[in-house]
N, CA and C of each residue as an Amber inpcrd file, in Angstrom:
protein
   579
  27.6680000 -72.7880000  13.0970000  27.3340000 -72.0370000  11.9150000
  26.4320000 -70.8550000  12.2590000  25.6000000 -71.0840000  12.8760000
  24.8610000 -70.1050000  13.5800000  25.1590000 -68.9690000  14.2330000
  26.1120000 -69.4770000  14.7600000  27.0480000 -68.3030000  15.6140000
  27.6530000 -67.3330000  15.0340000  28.5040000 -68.2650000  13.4500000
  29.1000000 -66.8410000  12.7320000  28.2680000 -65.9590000  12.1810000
  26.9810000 -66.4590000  11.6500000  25.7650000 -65.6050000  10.9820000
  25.7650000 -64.7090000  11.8660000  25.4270000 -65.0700000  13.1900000
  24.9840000 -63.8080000  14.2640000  26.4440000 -62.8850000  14.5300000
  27.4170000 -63.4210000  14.8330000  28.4040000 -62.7770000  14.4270000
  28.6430000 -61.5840000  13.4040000  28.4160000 -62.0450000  12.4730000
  28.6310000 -61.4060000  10.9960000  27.5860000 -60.3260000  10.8670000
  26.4060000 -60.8080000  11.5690000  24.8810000 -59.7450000  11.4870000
  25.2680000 -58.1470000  12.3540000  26.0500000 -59.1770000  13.6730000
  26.8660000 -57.8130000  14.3920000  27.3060000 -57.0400000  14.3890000
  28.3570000 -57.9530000  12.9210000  29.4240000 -56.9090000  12.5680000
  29.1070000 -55.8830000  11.4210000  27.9540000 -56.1070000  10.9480000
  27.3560000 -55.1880000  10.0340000  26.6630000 -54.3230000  10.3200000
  26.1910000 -54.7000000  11.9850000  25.3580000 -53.8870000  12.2140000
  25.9610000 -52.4060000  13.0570000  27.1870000 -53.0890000  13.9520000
  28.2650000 -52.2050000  14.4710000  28.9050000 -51.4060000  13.1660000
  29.5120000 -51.8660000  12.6210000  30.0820000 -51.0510000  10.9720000
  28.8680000 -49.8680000  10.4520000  27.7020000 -50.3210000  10.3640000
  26.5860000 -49.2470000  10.3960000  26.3680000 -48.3500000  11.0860000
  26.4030000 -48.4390000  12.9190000  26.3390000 -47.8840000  13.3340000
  27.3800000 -46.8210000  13.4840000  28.4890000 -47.2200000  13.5830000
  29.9360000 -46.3180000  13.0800000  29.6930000 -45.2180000  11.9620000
  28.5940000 -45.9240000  10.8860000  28.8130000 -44.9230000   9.7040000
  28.0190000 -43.6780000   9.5340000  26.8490000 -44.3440000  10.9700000
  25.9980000 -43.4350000  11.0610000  26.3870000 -42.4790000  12.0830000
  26.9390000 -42.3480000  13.2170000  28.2390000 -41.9240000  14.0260000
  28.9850000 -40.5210000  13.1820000  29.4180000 -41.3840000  12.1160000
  30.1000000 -40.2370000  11.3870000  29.6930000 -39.3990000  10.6610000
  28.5380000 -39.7980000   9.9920000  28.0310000 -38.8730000   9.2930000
  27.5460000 -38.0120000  10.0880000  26.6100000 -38.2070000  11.6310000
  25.9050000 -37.6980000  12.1820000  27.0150000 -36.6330000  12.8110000
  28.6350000 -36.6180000  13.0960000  29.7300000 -35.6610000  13.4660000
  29.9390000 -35.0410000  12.4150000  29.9540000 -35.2300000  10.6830000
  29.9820000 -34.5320000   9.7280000  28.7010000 -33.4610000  10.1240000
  27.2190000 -33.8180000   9.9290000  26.9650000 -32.9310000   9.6080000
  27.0110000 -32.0750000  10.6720000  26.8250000 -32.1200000  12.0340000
  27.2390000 -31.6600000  13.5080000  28.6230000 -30.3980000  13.0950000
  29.4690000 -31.0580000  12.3760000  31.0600000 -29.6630000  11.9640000
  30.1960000 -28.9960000  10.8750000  29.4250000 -29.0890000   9.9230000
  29.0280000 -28.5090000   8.7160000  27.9810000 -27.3020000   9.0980000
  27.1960000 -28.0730000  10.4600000  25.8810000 -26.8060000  10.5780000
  27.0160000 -26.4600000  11.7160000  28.1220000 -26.2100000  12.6600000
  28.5910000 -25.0750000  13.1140000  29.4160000 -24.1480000  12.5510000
  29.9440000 -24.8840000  10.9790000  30.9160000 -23.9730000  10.4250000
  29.7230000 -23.4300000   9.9430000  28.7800000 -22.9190000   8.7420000
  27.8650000 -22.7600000   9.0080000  27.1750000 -21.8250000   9.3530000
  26.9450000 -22.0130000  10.9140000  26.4450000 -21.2760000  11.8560000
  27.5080000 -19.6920000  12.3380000  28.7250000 -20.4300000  12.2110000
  29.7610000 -19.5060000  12.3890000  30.1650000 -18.3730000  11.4330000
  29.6000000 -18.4070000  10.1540000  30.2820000 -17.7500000   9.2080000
  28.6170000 -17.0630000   9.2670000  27.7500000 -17.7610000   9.6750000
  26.5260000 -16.9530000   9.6650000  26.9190000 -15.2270000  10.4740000
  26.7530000 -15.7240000  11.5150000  27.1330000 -15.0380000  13.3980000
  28.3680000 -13.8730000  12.9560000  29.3730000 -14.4910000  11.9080000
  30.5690000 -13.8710000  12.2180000  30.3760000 -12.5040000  10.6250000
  29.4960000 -13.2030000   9.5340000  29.3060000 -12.2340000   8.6950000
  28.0740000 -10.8060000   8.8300000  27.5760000 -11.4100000   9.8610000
  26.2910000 -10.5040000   9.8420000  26.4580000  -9.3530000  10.9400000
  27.6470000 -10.1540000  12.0470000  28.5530000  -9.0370000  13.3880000
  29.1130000  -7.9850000  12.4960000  30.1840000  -8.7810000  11.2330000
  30.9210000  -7.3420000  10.9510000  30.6090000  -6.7890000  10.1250000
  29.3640000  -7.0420000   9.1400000  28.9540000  -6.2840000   8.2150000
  28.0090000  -5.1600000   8.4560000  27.1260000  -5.2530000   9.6710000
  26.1680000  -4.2300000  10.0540000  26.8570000  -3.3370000  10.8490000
  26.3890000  -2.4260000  10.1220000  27.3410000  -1.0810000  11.1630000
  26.6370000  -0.8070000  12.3670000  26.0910000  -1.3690000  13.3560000
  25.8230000  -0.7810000  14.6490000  27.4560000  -1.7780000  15.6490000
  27.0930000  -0.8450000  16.1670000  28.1450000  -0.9740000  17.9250000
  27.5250000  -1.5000000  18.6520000  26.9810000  -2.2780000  18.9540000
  26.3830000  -3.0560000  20.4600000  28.0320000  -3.6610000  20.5880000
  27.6460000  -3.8500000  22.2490000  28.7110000  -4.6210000  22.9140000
  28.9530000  -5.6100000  22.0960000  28.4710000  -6.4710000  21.7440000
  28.3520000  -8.0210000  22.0120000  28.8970000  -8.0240000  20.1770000
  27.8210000  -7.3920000  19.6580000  28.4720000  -7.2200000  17.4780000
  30.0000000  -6.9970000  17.7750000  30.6820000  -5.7010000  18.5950000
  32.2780000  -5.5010000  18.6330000  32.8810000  -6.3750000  18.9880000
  32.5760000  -6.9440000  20.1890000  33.2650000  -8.1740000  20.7560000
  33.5800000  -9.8350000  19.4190000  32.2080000  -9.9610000  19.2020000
  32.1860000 -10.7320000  17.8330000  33.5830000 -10.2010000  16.7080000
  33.1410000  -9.0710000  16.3000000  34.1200000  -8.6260000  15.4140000
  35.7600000  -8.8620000  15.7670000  36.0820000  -8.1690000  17.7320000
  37.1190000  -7.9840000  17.3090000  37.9730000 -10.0800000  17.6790000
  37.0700000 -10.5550000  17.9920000  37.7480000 -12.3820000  17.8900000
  37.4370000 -13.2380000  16.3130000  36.6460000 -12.2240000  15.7190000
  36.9540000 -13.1200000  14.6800000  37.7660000 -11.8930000  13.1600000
  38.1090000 -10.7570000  13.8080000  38.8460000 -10.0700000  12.7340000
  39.8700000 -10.5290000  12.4120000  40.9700000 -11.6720000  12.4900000
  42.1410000 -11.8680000  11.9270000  41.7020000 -13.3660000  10.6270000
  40.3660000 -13.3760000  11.3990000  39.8330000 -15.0910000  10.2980000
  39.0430000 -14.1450000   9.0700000  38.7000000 -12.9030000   9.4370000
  38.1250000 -12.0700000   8.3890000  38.9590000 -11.3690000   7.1460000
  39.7680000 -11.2810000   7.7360000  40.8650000 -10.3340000   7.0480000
  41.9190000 -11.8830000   6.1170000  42.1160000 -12.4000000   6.7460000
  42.4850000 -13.7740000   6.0070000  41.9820000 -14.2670000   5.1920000
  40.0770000 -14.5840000   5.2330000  39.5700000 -14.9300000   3.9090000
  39.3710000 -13.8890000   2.8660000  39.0030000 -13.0330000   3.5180000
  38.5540000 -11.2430000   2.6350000  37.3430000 -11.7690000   2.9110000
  36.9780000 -12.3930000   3.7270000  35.4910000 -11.6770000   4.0410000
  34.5030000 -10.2220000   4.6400000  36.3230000  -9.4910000   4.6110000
  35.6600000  -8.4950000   5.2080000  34.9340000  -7.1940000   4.5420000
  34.3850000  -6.1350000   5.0790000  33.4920000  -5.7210000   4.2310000
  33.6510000  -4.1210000   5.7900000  33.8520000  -3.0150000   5.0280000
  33.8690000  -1.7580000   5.4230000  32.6580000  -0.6580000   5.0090000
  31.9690000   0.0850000   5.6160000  31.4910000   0.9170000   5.0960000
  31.8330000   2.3930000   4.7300000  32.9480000   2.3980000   4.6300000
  34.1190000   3.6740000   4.5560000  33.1140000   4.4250000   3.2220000
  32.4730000   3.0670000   2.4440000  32.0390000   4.0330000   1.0320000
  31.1380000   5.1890000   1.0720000  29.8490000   4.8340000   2.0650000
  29.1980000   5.4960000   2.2780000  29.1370000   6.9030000   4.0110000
  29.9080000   6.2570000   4.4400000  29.7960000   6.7730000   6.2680000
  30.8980000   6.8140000   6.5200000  31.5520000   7.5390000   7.7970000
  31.4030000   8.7380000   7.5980000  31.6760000   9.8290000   6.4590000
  33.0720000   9.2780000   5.9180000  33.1130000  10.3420000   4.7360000
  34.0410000   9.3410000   3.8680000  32.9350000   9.2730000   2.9320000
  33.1420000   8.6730000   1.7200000  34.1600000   9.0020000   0.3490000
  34.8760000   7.9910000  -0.3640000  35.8180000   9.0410000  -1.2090000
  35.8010000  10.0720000  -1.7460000  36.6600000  10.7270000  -1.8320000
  36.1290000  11.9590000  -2.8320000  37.2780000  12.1220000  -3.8760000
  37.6900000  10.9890000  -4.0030000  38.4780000  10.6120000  -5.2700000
  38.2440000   9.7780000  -6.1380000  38.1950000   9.1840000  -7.3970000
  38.3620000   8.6210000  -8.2970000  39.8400000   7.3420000  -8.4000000
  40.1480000   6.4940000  -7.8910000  41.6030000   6.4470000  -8.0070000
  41.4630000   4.7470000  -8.8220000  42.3020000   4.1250000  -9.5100000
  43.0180000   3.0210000 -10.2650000  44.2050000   3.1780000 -10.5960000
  44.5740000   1.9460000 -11.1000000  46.0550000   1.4740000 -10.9830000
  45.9670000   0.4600000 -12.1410000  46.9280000   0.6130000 -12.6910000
  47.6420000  -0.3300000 -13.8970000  49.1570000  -0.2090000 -13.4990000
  49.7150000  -1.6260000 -14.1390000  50.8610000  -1.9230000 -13.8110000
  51.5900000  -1.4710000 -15.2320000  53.4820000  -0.8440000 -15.2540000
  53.6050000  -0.4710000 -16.7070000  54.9620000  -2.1410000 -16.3290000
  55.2530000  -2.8020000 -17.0990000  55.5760000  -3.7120000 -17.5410000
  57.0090000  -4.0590000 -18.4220000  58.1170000  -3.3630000 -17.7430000
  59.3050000  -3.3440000 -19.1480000  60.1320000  -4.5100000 -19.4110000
  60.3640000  -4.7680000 -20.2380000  61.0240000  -6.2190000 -20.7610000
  62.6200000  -6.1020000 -20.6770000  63.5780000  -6.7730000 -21.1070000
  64.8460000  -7.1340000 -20.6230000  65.1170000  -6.7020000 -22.7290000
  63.7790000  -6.4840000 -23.4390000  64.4210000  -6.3600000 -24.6450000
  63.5350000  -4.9520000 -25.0600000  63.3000000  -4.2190000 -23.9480000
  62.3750000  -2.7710000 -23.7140000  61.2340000  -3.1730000 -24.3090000
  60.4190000  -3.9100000 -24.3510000  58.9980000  -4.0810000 -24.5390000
  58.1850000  -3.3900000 -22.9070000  57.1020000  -2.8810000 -23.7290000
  56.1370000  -2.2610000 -22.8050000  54.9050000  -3.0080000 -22.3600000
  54.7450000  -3.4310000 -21.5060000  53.5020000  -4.0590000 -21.6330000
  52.7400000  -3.2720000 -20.4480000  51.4160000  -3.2960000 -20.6020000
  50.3910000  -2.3890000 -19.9860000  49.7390000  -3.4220000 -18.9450000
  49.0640000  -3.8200000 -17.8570000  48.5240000  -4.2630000 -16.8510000
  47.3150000  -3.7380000 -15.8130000  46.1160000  -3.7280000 -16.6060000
  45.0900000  -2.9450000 -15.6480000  44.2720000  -3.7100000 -14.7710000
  44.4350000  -3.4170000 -13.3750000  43.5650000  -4.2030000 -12.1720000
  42.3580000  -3.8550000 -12.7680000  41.1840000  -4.3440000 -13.0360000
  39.9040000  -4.2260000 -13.3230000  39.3430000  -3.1950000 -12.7350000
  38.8790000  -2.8170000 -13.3660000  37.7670000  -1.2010000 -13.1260000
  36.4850000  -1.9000000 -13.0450000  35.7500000  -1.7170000 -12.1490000
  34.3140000  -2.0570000 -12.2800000  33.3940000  -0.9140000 -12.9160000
  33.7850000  -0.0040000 -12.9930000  32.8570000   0.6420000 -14.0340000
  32.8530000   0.1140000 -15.5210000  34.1300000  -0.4770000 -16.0770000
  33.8550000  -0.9450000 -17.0860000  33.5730000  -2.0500000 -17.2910000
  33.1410000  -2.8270000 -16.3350000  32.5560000  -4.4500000 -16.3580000
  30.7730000  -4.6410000 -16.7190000  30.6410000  -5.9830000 -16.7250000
  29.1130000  -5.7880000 -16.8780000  28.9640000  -6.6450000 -15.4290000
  27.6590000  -6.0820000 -15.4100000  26.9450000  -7.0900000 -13.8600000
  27.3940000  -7.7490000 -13.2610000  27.5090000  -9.2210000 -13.8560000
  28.0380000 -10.7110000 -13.5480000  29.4030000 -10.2370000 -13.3410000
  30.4800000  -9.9350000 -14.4650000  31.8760000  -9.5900000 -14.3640000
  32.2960000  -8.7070000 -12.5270000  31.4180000  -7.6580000 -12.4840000
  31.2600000  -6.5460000 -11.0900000  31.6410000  -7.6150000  -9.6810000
  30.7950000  -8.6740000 -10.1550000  30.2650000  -9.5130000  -9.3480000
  31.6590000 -10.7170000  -9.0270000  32.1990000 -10.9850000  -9.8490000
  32.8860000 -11.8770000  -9.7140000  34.6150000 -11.3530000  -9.3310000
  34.4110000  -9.6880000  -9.8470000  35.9320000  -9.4820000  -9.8750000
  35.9600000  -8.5170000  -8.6720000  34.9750000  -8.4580000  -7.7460000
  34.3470000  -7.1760000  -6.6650000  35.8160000  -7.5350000  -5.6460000
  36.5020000  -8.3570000  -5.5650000  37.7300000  -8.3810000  -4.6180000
  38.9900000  -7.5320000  -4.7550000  39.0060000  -7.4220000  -6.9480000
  40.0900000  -6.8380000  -7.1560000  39.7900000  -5.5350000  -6.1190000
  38.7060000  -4.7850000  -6.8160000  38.2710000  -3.1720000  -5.7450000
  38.8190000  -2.9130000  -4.8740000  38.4910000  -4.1670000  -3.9730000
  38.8270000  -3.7820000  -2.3170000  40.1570000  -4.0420000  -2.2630000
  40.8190000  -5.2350000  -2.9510000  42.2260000  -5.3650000  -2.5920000
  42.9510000  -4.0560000  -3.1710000  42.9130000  -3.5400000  -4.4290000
  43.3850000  -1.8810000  -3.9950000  43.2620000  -1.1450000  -3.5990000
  41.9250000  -0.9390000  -2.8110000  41.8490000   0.2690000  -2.2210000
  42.8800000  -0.2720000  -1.3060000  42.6270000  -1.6690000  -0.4620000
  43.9670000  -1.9780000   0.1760000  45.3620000  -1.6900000   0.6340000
  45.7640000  -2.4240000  -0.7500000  46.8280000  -2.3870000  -1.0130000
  47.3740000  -0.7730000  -0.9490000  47.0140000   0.6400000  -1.6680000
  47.1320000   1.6130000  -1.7970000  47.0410000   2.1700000  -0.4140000
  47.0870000   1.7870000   0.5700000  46.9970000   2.1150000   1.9550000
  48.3980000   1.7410000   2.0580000  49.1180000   2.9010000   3.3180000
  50.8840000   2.8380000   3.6540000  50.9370000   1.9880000   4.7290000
  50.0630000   1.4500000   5.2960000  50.0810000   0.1930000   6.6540000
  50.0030000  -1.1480000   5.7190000  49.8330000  -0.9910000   4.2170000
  49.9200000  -2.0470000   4.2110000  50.6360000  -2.2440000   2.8150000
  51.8120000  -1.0720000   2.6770000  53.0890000  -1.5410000   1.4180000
  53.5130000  -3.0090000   1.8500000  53.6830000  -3.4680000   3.0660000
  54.0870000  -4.4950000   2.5410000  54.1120000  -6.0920000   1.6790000
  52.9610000  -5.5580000   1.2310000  52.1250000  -6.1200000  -0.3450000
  52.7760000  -6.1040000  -1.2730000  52.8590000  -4.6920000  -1.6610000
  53.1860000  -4.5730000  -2.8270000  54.8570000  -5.0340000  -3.9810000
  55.6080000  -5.6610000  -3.0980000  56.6420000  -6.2060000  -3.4170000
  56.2100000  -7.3830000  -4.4480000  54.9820000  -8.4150000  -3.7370000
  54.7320000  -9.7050000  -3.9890000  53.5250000  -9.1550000  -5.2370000
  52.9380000  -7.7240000  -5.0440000  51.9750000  -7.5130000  -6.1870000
  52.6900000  -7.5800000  -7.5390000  53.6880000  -6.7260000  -7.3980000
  54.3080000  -6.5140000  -8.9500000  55.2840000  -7.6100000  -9.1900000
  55.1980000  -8.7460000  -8.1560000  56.1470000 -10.1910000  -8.7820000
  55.3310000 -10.9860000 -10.0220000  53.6830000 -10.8420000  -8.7610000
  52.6370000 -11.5520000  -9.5910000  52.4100000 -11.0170000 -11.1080000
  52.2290000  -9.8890000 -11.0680000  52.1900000  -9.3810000 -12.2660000
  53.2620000  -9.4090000 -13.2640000  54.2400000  -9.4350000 -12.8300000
  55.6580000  -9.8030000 -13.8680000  55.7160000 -11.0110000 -14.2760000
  55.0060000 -12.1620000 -13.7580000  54.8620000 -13.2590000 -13.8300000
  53.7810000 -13.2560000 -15.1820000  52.7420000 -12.8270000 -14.9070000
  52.5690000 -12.7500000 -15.9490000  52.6330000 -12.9570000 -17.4720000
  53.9720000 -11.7840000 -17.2070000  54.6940000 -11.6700000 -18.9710000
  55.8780000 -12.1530000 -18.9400000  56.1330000 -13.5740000 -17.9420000
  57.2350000 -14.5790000 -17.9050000  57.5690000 -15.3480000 -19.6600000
  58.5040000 -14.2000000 -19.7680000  58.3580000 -14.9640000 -21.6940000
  60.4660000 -15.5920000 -21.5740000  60.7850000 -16.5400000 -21.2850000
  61.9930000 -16.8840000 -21.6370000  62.9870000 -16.2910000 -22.3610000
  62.2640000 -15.6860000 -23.4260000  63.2350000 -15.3980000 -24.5540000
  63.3020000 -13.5190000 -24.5610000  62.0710000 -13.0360000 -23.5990000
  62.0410000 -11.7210000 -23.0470000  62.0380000 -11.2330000 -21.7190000
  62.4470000 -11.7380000 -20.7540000  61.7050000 -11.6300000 -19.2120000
  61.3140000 -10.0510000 -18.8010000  60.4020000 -10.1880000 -18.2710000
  60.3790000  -8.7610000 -17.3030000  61.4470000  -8.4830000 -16.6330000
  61.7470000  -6.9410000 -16.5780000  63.0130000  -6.7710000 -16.0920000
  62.5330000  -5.5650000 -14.4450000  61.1300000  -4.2570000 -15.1640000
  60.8590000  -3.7770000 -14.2450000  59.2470000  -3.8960000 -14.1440000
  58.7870000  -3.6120000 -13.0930000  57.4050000  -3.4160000 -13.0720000
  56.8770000  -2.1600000 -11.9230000  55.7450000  -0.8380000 -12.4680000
  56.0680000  -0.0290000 -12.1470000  54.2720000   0.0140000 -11.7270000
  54.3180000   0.2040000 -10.7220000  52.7590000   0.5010000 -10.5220000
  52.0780000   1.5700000 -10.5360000  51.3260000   2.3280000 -11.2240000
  50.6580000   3.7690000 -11.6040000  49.2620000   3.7680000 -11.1500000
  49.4990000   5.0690000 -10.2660000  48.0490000   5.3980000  -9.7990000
  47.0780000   6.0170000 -10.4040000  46.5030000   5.8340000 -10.8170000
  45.2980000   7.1920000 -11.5590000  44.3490000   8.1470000 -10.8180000
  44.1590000   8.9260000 -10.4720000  43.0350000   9.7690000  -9.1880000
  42.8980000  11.1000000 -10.2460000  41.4910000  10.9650000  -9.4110000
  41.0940000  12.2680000 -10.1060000  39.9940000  12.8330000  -8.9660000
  39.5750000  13.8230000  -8.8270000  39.0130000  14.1980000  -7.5940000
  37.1430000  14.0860000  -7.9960000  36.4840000  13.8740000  -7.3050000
  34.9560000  13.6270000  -7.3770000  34.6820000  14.9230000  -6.6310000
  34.2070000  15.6240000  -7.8520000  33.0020000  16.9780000  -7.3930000
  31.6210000  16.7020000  -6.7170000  31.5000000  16.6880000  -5.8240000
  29.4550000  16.4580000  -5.2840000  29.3170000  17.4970000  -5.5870000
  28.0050000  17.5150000  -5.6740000  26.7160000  18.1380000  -6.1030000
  26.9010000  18.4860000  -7.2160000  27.9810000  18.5350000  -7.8180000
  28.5790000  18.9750000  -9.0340000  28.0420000  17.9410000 -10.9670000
  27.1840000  19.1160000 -11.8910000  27.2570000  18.1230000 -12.8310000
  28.2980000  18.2280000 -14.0480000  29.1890000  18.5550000 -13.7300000
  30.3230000  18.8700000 -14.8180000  30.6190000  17.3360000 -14.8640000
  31.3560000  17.4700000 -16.0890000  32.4330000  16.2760000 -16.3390000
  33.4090000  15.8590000 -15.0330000  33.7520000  15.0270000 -15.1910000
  34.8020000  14.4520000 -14.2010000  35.9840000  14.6660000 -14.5230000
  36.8000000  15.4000000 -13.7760000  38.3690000  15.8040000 -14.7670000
  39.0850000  13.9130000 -14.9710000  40.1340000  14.7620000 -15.7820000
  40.5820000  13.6190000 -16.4010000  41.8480000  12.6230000 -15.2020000
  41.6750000  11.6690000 -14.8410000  42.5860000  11.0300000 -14.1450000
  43.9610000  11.7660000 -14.4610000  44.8340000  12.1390000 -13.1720000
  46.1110000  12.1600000 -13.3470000  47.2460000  11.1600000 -12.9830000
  48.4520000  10.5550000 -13.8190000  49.2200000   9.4220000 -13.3540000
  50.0710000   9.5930000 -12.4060000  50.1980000   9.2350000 -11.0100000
  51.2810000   8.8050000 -10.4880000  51.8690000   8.0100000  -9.5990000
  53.4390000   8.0160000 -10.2300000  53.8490000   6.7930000 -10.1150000
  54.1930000   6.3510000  -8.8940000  53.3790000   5.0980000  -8.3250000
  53.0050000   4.7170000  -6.9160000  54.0350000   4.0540000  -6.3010000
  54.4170000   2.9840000  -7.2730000  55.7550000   1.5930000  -6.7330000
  56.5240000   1.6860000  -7.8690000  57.4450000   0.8850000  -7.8980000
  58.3450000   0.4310000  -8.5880000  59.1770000  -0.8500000  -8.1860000
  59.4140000  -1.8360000  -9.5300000  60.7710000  -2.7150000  -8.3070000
  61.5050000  -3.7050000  -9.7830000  62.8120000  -3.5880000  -9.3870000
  63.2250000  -4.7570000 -10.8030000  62.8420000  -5.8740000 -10.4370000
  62.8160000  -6.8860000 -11.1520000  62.4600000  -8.4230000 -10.9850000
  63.9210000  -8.8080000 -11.2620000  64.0490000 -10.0690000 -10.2300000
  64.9580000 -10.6440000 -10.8730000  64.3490000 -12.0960000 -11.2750000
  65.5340000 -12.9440000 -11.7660000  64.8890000 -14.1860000 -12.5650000
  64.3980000 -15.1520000 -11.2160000  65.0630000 -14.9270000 -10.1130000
  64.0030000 -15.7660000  -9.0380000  62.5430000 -15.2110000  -8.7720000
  62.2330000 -13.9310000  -8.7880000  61.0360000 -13.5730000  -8.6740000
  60.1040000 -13.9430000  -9.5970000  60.6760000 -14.6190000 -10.5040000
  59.5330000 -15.2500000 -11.7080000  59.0050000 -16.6590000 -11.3870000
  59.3270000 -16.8750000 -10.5110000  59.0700000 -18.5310000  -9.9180000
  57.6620000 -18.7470000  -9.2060000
């Protein structure tokens, strides 16, 4: 009888030690992922060139560009836009309904909103880049999806640019955005899936 007690004391105590084992390899993966997103956000976000920041950057640029963690200073250095540009999607139905589609403007958001929708921004300035049309097929599916109505489907979806040019030093008004038309593509009824 004795024996199984000590037995049994063993086996609780081995089962413990296992659990402590694992947790102690949990948190061991948690502080290097972690550590890694530390190392790997602070390489590509500061704009200096040392050896060692580029090198960082260029082994972890394809894990950057995958999450959108990435982050450019194109806004400010060297030469910053000097355009105004957005995009709304125009939306035509299979029974000519119009429907309108605007990627979020952060000028017209408040704080928190800026804050939460700050990806749409970058994914158009993105997207609106010619190295990387091949986006925009799957952009205007998503968006047709959208206005997936059975009894109306989307038939086209047309993507419109808006730009208007930014005067420096200048305090005039801002001319008025001009439209043009960027993409285009019909949907068919598999692209609604």
């Amino acid at each position: 009888m004795a024996s199984k007690k000590t037995n049994r004391k063993q086996s609780i105590r081995d089962d413990a030690s296992e659990v402590g084992k694992t947790k102690g390899s949990l948190r061991i993966a948690i502080s290097v992922f972690i550590l890694f997103h530390l190392v790997a956000i602070t390489c590509w976000a500061l704009p200096i060139n040392w050896p060692l920041m580029v090198g960082v950057r260029v082994i972890t640029r394809p894990y950057m560009l995958w999450t959108g963690l990435f982050q450019s200073w194109d806004m400010f250095a060297p030469n910053p836009p000097t355009t105004n540009t957005y995009f709304k999607a125009i939306v035509i139905t299979q029974k000519h309904h119009i429907r309108v589609w605007a990627f979020p403007q952060m000028d017209q958001l408040s704080f928190g909103q800026r804050y939460q929708k700050e990806r749409y921004r970058k994914f158009v300035e993105n997207m609106s880049m010619e190295q990387n049309a091949a986006v925009l097929p799957d952009v205007v599916r998503h968006i047709a999806r959208f206005y997936n109505d059975p009894s109306d489907l989307p038939q086209k979806v047309m993507l419109i640019r808006f730009q208007s040019d930014i005067k420096l030093g200048s305090d005039d008004a801002q001319a008025r955005p001009k439209p043009y038309d960027f993409y285009d593509e019909y949907i068919e009824p598999e692209d609604l899936r």
